[in-house]
C-alpha positions in Angstrom: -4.6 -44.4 26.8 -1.1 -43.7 25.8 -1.3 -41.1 23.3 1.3 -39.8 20.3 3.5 -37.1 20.5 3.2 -34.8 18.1 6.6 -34.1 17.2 6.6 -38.3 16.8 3.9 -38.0 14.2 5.7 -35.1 12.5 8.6 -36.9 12.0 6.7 -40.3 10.8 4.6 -37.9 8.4 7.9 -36.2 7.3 9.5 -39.6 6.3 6.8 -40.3 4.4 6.7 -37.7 2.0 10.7 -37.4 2.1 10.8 -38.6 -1.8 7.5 -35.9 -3.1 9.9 -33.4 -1.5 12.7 -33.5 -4.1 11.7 -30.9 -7.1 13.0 -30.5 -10.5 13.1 -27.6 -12.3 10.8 -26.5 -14.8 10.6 -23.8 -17.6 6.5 -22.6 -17.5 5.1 -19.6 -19.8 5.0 -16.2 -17.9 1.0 -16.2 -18.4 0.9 -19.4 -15.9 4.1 -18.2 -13.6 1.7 -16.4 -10.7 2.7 -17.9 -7.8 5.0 -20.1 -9.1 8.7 -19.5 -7.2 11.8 -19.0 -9.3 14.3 -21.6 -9.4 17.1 -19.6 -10.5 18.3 -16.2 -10.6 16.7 -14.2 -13.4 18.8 -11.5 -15.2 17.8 -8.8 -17.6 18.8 -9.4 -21.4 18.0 -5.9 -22.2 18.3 -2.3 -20.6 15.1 -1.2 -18.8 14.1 1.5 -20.1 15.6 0.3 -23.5 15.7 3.7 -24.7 15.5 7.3 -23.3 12.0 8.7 -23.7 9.8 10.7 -22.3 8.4 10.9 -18.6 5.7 13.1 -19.4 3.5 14.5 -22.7 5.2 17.6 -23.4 8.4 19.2 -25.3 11.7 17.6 -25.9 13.8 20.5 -25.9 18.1 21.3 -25.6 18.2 23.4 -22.1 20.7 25.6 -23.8 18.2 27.2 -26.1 15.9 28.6 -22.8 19.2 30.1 -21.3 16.3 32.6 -20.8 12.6 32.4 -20.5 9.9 33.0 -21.3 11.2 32.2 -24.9 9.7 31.2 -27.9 10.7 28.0 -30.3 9.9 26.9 -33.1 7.7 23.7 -33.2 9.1 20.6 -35.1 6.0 18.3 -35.3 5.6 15.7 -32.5 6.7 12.2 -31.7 4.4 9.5 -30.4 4.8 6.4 -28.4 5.3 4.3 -31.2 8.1 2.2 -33.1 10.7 4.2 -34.5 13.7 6.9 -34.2 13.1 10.2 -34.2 15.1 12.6 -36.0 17.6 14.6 -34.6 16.5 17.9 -33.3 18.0 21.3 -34.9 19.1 24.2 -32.1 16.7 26.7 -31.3 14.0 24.0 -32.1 11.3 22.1 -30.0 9.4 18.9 -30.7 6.0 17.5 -29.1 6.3 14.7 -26.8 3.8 11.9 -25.6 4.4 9.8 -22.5 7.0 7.0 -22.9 8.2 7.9 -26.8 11.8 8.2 -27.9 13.5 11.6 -27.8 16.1 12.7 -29.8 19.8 12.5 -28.9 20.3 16.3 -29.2 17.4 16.9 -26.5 19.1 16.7 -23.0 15.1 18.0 -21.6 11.6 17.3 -21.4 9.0 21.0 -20.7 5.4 19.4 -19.6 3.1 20.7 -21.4 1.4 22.6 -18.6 4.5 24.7 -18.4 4.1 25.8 -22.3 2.2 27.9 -24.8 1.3 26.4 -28.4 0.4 29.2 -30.6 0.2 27.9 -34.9 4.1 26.7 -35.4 5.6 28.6 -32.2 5.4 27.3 -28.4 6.7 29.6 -25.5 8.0 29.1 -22.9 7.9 29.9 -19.1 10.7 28.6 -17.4 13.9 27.2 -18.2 14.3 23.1 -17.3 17.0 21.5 -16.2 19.5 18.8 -18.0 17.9 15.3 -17.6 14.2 16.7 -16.3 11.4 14.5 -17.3 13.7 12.6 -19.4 14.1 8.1 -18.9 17.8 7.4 -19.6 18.1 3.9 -21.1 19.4 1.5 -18.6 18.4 3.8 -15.4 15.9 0.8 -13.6 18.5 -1.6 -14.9 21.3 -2.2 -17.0 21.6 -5.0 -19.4 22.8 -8.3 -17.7 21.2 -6.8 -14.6 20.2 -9.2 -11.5 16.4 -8.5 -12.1 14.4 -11.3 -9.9 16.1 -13.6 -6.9 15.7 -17.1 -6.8 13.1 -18.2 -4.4 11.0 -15.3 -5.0 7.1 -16.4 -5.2 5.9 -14.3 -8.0 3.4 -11.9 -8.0 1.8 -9.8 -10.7 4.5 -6.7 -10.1 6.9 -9.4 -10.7 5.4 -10.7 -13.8 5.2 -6.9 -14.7 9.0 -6.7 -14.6 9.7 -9.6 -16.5 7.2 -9.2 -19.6 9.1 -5.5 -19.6 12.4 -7.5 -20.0 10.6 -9.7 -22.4 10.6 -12.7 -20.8 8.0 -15.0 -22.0 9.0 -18.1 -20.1 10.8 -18.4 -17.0 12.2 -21.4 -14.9 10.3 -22.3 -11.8 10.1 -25.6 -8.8 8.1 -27.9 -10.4 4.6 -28.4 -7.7 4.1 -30.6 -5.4 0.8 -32.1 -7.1 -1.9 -33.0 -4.4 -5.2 -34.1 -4.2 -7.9 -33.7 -1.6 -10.7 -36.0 0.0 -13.3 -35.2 2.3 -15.5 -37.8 3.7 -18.8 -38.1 5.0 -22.1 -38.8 4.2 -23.4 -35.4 6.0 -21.7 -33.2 3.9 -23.7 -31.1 1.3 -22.3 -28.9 -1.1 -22.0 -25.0 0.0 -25.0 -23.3 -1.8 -27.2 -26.2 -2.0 -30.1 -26.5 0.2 -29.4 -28.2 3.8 -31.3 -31.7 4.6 -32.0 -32.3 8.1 -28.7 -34.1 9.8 -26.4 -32.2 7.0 -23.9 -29.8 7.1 -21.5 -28.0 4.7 -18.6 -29.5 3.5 -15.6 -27.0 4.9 -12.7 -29.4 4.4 -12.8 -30.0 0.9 -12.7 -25.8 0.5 -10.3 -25.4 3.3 -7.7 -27.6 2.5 -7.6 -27.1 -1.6 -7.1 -23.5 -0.6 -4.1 -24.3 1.7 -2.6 -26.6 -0.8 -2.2 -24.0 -3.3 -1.4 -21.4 -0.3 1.6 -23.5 0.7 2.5 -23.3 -3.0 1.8 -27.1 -4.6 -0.6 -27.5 -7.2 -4.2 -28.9 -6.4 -4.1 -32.4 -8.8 -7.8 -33.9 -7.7 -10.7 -33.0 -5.6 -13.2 -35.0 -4.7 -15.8 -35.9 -1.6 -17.4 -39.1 -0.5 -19.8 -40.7 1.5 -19.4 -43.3 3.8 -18.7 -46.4 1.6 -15.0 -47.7 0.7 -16.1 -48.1 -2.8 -16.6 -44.6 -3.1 -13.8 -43.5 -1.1 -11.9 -46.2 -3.3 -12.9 -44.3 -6.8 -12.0 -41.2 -5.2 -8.3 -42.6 -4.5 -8.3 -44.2 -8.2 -9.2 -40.6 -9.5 -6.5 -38.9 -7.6 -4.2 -41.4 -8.7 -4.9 -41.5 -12.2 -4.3 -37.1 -12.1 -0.9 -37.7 -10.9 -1.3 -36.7 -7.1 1.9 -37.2 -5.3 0.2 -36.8 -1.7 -3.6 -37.6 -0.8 -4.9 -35.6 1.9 -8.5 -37.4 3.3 -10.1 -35.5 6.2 -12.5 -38.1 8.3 -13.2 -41.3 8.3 -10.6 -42.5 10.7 -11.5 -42.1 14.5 -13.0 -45.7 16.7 -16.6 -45.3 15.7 -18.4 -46.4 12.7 -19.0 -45.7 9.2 -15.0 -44.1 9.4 -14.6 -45.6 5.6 -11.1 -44.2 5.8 -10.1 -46.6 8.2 -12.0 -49.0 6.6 -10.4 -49.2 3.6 -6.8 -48.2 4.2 -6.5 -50.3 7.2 -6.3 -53.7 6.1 -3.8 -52.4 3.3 -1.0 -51.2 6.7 -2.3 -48.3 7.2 -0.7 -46.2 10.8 -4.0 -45.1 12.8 -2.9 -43.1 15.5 -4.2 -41.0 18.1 -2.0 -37.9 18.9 -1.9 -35.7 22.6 -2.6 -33.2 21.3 -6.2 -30.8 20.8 -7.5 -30.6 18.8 -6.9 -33.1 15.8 -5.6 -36.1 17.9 -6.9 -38.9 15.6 -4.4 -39.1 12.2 -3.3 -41.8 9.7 -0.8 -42.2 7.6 -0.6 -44.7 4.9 0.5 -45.5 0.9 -2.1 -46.5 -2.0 -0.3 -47.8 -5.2 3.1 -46.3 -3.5 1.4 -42.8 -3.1 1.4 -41.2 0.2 -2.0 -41.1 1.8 -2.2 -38.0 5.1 -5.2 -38.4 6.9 -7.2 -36.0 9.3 -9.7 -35.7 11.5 -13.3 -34.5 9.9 -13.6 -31.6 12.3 -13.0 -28.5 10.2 -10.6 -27.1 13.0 -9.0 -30.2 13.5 -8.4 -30.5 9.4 -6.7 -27.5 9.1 -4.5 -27.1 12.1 -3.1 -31.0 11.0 -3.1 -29.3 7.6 -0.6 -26.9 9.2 1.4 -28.5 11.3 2.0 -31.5 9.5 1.7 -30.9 6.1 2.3 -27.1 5.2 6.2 -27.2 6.5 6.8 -30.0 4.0 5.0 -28.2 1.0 6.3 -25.0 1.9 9.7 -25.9 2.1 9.3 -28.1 -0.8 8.1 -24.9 -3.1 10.9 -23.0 -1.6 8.7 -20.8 0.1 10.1 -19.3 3.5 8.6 -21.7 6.9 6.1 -19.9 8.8 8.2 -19.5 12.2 7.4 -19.0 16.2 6.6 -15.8 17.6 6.6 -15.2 21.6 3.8 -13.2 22.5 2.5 -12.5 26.3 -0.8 -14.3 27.7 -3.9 -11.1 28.4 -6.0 -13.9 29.1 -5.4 -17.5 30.5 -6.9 -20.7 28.7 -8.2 -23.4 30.1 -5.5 -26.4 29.4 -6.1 -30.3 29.1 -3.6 -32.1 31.1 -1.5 -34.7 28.5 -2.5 -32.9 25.6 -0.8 -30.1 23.9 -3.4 -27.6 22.5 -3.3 -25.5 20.0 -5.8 -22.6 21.0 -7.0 -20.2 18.5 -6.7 -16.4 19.6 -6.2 -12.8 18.7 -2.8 -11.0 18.3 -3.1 -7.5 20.8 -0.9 -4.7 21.2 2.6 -4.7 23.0 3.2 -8.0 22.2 0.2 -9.5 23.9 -2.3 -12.9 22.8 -5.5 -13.8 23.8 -7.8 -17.2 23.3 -10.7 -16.3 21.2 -13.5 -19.0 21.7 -13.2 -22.5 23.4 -11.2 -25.5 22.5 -13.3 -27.5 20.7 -12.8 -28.5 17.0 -16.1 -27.4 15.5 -15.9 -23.7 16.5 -15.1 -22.8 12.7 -16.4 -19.1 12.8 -14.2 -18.3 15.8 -11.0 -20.0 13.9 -12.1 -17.5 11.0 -11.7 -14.3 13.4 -8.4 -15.5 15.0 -5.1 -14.4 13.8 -2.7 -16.7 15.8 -2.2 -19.8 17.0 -1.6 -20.2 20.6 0.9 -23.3 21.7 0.1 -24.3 25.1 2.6 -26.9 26.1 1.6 -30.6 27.0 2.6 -30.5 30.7 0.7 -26.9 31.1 -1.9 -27.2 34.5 -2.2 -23.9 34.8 -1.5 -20.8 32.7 -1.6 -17.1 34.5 -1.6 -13.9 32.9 1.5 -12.4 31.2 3.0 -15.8 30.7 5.3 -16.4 27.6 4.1 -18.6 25.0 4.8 -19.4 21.5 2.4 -18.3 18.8 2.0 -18.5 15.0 0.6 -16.2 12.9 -2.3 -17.2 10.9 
């Protein structure tokens, strides 16, 4: 049977979704920016710190009046992290500190309070400090009209930290690829629930809503099906009516029977395909009231290594999320290749630059795709590969 190349399918997959991939820009609230990747350059409208204050609790102090220590100063109340400006501080006078409040102008030091003696009004001390010591300048993280975040950048909560301190309360982001997920099959229970005889636990539907948002799109719809096109019809409807600019449907499309996938999208043009490659070599393409439609093979392996190859470039890329790229690693242990197939075999990363397979090649093995770390590319005209042989890999 003549089979697919996948680089062929890539492309036809590609083409496809080549309208979903051109994003607007959008302006989103910093309590929903996690994850979310800037659009633009983001600047600082204010000086961070915004004011000098204090680094630790203690005693704003001039460094001219403990020329010598230990030396005793008068104690000027104490100024707390709160609103306000403190008042200037007379020579030969010190003032109590806490952590992050303003200091006067006139103190040039900060003594911790570990290194000082409070005794009714007076507080001694033992060593002299130097100019600047435990004192924040304004402006010394940044200056105002600083560059503060790049564009591109996927945020994470010490990003969001940064902003809110610049107060930022809205930012502008790539607007998300919106995608919905389908699994199919009428043996699929839900994880947690009791198993019936001929069942097993749905994996897809997890799997590949968590690589959706992974690849940075936004998880519109989620739904699974049995084996009957009116059901697998609703579940399109749904996803529809949420806005989903892709469907991703994992089963349902191989030669057998009950493959409702088929079934339905078939008679409406629908490409069914088989691809040489292992595993995942049944796919489908195909558009449902002018929304793409990716389909998959039901084996969980199979799911989400079409998941990655064919799909998480384009969302990826899309977000503005760097592409996950190639890395040539050495062969410790040979795998068994298929000849007019290219596999991708799962494996372990080892030292020196070293791979080996972990488990066989076969598209159920879910537990040893959970302990792997790379994907191994063994070409398509591969008979044989020997030990300490180059091949491509991609981290997982």
């Amino acid at each position: 049977m003549l089979r697919t190349p996948v680089a062929a399918h890539t492309a036809r997959v590609r083409a496809l979704l080549s309208a979903v991939s051109q994003r607007t820009v959008e302006q989103v609230a910093l309590t929903r920016a996690l994850d979310r990747v800037l659009a633009h350059p983001v600047r600082t409208p204010i000086a961070l710190p915004p004011f000098r204050n204090s680094q630790m609790d203690g005693f704003a102090v001039r460094v001219t009046d403990l020329a010598r220590t230990p030396r005793s100063l008068p104690l000027r109340g104490e100024i707390p992290a709160a609103p306000g400006t403190p008042a200037p501080l007379d020579p030969g006078h010190a003032v109590r500190v806490m952590t992050g409040a303003p200091i006067p102008d006139d103190a040039d030091a900060v003594v911790p309070v570990e290194h000082a003696t409070v005794h009714d009004a007076t507080v001694t001390f033992t060593r002299k400090p130097d100019a600047g010591e435990f004192v924040r300048e304004a402006g010394s993280d940044l200056a105002a009209g600083d560059p503060l975040l790049p564009s591109g950048l996927r945020l994470a909560p010490r990003h969001l930290a940064a902003l809110a301190a610049a107060g930022l309360d809205s930012i502008p982001v790539r607007s998300q690829v919106r995608v919905a997920v389908i699994s199919t099959g009428s043996e699929l229970a839900t994880p947690g629930e009791p198993l019936a005889p001929g069942q097993i636990y749905d994996a897809n539907g997890p799997a590949l809503a968590a690589a959706v948002r992974s690849a940075g799109a936004f998880l519109a719809d989620e739904h699974r099906v049995v084996d009957d096109t009116a059901a697998f019809a609703r579940a399109l409807d749904a996803s529809y009516a949420a806005g989903a600019e892709i469907v991703l449907t994992s089963g349902g499309i191989s030669a057998g029977s009950y493959e409702v996938v088929r079934e339905f999208l078939e008679p409406l043009g629908a490409h069914i395909d088989t691809l040489a490659m292992q595993p995942g070599g049944p796919q489908a393409t195909a558009l449902y009231k002018d929304v793409p439609v990716v389909c998959f093979p039901g084996n969980p392996v199979s799911a989400q290594l079409s998941f990655m190859l064919f799909i998480e470039p384009i969302l990826r890329e899309t977000a503005g999320l760097p592409a996950r790229r190639p890395e040539p690693r050495t062969l410790a242990e040979p795998p068994t290749s298929v000849t007019g197939k290219r596999q991708f075999r799962r494996g372990v990363a080892l030292p020196e630059g070293r791979v080996a397979p972990l488990g066989g090649a076969s598209s159920h093995l879910v537990a040893a795709m959970a302990a792997s770390d790379v994907l191994i590319d063994v070409p398509i005209d591969a008979v044989t590969l020997d030990i300490g042989t180059r091949v491509e890999t991609w981290n997982l």
